[in-house]
N, C-alpha and C positions, 0 to 999 in steps of 0.2 A: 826681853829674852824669849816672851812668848812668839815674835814673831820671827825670829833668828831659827828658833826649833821648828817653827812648821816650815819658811825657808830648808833648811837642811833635809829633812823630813822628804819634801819635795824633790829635792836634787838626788836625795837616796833611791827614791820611788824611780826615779828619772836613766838614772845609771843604770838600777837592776835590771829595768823593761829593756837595754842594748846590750846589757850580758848576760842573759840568762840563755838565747836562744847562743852563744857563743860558746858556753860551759857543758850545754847538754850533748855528749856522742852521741856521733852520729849513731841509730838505731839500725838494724839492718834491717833491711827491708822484708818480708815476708813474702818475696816472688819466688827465694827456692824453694819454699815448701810449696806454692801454689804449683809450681809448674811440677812437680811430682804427680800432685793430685788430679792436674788434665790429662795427666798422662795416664795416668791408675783409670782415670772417665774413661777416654777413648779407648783401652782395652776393654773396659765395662762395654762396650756399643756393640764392640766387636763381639763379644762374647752372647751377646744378649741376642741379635741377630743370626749369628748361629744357634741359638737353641730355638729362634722362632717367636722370641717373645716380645720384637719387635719388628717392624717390616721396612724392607728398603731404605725407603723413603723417607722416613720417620729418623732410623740410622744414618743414612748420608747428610739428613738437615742436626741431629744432633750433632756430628761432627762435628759438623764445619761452625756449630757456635763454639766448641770447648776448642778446636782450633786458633779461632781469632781469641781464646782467654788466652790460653796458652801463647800464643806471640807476643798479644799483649805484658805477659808477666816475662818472657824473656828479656823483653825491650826494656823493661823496669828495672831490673836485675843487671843492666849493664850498663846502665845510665845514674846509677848511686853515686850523688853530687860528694866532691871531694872538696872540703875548706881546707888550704893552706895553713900550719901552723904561725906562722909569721904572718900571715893577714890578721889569723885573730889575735894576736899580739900588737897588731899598729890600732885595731878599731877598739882594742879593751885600752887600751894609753889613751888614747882619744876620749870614750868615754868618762877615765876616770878623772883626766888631767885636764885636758882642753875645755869639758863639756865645764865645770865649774867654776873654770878661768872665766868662761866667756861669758855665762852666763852671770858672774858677780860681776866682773868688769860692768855690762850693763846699766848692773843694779847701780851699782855704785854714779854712774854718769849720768844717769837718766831718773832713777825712780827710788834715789832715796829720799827720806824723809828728812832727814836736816840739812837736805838742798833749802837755797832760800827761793822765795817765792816769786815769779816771774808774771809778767802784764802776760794779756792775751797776745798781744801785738808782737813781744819777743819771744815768743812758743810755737808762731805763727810762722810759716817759712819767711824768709827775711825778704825776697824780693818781693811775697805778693803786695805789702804797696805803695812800690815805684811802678807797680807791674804797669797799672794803666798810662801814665804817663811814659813810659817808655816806648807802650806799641801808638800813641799819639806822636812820639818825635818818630818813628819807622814810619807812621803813616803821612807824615809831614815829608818827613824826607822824599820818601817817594813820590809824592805829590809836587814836590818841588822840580824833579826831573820830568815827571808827566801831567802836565797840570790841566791836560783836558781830559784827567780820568773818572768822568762825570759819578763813577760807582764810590769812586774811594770819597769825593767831597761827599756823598749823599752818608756814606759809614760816618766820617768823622761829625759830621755836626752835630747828631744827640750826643756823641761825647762832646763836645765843645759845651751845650746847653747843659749838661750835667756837672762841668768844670763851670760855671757861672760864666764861662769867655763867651757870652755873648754876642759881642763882635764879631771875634773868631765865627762863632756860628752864621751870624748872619750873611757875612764872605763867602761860607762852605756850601748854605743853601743857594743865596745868587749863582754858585758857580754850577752847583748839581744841575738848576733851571735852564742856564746857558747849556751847559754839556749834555743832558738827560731830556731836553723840552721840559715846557712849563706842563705842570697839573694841577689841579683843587690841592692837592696834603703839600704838594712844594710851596704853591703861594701863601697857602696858611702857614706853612712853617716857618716860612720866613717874614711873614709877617707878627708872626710870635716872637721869632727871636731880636726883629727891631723893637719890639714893644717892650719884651724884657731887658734892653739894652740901656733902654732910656726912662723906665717905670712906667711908662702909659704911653697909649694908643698914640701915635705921631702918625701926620700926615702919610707918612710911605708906611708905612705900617697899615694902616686901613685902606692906602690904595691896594698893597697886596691881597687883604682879604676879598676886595670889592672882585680881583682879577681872580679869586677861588670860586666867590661865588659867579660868577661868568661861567665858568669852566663846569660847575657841579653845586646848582641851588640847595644841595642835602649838605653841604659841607661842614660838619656842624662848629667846627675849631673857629671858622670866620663867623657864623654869627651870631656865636658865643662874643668873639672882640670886636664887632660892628654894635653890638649889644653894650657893651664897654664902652666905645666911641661914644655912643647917643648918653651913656650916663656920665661923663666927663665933661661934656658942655653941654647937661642940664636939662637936655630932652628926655629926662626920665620915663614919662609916658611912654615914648616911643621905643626905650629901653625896654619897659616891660612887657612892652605888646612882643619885643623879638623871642627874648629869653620866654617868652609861655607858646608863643609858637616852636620853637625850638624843642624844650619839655614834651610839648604836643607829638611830635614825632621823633623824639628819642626813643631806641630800643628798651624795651624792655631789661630792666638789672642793668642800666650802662651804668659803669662809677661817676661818670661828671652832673650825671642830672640830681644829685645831693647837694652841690656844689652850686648850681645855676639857680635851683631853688629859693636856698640861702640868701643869694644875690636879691632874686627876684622880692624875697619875703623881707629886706630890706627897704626897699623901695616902696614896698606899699606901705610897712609900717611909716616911712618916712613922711610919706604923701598926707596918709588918713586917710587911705581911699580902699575900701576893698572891692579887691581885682578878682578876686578867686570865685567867687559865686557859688552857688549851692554847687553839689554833684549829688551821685548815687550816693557816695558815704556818709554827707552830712543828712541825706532821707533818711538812711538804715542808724545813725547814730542817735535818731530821738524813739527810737524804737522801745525804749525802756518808759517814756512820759506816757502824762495821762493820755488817752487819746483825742479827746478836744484839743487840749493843750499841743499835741504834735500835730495837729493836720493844721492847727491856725500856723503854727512856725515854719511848718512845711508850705503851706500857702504864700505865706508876707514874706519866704526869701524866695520863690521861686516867681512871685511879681514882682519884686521886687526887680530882682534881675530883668524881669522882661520890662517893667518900664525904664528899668537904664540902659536896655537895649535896641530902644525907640527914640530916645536922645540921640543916643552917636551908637548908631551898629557897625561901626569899625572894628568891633571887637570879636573877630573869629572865632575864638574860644571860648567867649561868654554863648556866642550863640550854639556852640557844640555843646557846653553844659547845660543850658536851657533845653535843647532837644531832648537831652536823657533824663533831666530831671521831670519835663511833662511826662518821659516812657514811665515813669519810676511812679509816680502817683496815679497811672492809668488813664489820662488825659493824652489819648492817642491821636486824636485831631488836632488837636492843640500843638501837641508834635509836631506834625507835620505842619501844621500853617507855621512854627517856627522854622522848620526846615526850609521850608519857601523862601522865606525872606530871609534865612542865612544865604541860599542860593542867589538872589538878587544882589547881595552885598559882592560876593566875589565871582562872578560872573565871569571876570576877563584871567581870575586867576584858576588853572588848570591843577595844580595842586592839592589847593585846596578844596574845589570840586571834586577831587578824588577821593579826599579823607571824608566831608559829609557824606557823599554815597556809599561808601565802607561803611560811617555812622549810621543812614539810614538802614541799609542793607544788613547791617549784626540787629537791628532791633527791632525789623521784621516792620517797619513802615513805611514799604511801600506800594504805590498807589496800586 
């Protein structure tokens, strides 16, 4: 009952606010007394200018303001808005009859309470979802009349890879490739979508990447799944040497390098092998030990690394964290004689010559 009374309550409040201003006469306007009174001024000007107790000037400028009042209240005085009796007869019916019709109607369809209870999904407009498969068969169709519309295959294949088609997708990127020329994100993409197709990396699927990285050696989608390839037929090593070069020059906050990580931290636990080597964080994380104690740990992993990096210096990024962990102890020659012989290692690769000189050059080691 209590919620029926403040309903009513409402609709009362609701009605009075559109017939209150309908009930109240019209008020007469107060411009014929004004205009009496410019009139009563402008004799007053007149009068006052002949005794002298105002001059010209002073008179012709009062005037002409009590003037323009005086027009003004004429023009008000003749323009007093007139409501039709039978107008406010249809809009007081309206209000009293319509407004609580329509508004229960509503109530009643929509918002009462021993309506029974509805999924999200039937509250939700009905077509949103056939929505996407419908503009997939408009985009099919049309593509079926113009099938070299390299824009429309390059649209529909994330939707295809989003509907799990796959195939579909990988059709759509082939065709974007033909109609659009090949790029690094076309071949990777469609090298992903054969890979997804079939659960792992297949021969044309890694030829596609191989034709990405061709195209754009930063590609990172390809040697993320060239990374893949090597650890599906068991060249793990050489898996993880990709994915930590990869890591290496991932942007900053990208969302996949949580994910490659993962990968990566897989495989060494697989192995027994740790690949990771000191860095700056594992120096500042003994920061709390005794300090004997931290310089010996700090010492035996950072030769550590450096005599497994006398074995096989294949390892790019064992020798990048070797550089920073000498900067990090103050062993600044040491730095650089390991910068040296990182530089011996890749010599013919331009790359990553570019990333050690970045290294040396942020850490102020050079000669």
């Amino acid at each position: 009952m209590t919620l029926w009374f403040v309903l009513a309550m409402m609709t009362g409040a609701a009605i009075f606010a559109v017939l209150w201003p309908l009930g109240r006469r019209a008020q007469g306007l107060s411009s014929g007394h004004d205009v009496r009174v410019y009139r009563d001024q402008l004799e007053e000007i007149t009068r006052d200018e002949a005794a002298g107790r105002i001059g010209a000037a002073e008179a012709e400028a009062a005037r002409i303001e009590v003037s323009r009042r005086l027009l003004a209240a004429a023009d008000q005085e003749s323009a007093a808005p007139v409501t039709s009796p039978s107008r406010k007869r249809a809009v007081a019916i309206v209000a009293l009859v319509l407004l609580p019709l329509l508004s229960g109607g509503l109530y009643l369809a929509l918002g009462s309470p021993t309506l029974p209870g509805q999924p999200l999904s039937a509250r939700a407009n009905p077509q949103a979802a056939p929505a996407i498969e419908q503009l997939v068969a408009q985009v099919e169709a049309h593509l079926e009349s113009n099938p070299q519309d390299g824009r429309g295959w390059e649209v529909l294949a994330p939707v295809y890879m989003q509907l799990r088609r796959y195939d579909d997708a990988a059709r759509a990127r082939r065709n974007a490739i033909t109609y659009n020329g090949a790029t690094a994100k076309r071949e990777s993409d469609l090298g992903e979508a054969l890979a997804s197709a079939q659960g792992f990396v297949t021969a044309e699927a890694k030829q596609a990447f191989e034709r990405a990285l061709t195209l754009d050696g930063r590609e990172a989608k390809a040697r993320y799944f060239l990374g893949l390839a090597a650890k599906q037929d068991g060249r793990t090593t050489e898996a993880a040497a990709m994915w930590r070069d990869l890591l290496a020059s991932a942007p900053p906050g990208v969302s996949w390098a949580e994910f490659v990580r993962g990968e990566l931290a897989e495989i060494e636990q697989g192995s027994g092998q740790i690949v990771s080597g000191p860095g700056a964080e594992d120096v500042a994380a003994a920061a709390a030990m005794d300090p004997k104690q931290r310089q010996q740990m700090i010492v035996g992993m950072v030769e550590g690394l450096a005599q497994r990096l006398k074995r096989d210096g294949g390892d790019f990024e064992g020798w990048l964290r070797l550089v920073r962990a000498y900067t990090v102890l103050g062993e600044r020659d040491k730095a650089r004689v390991a910068a040296t012989e990182a530089r011996r290692t890749v010599e013919r690769d331009a790359d990553k010559l570019r990333r050690l000189d970045e290294l040396v050059k942020e850490l102020g080691l050079e000669s």
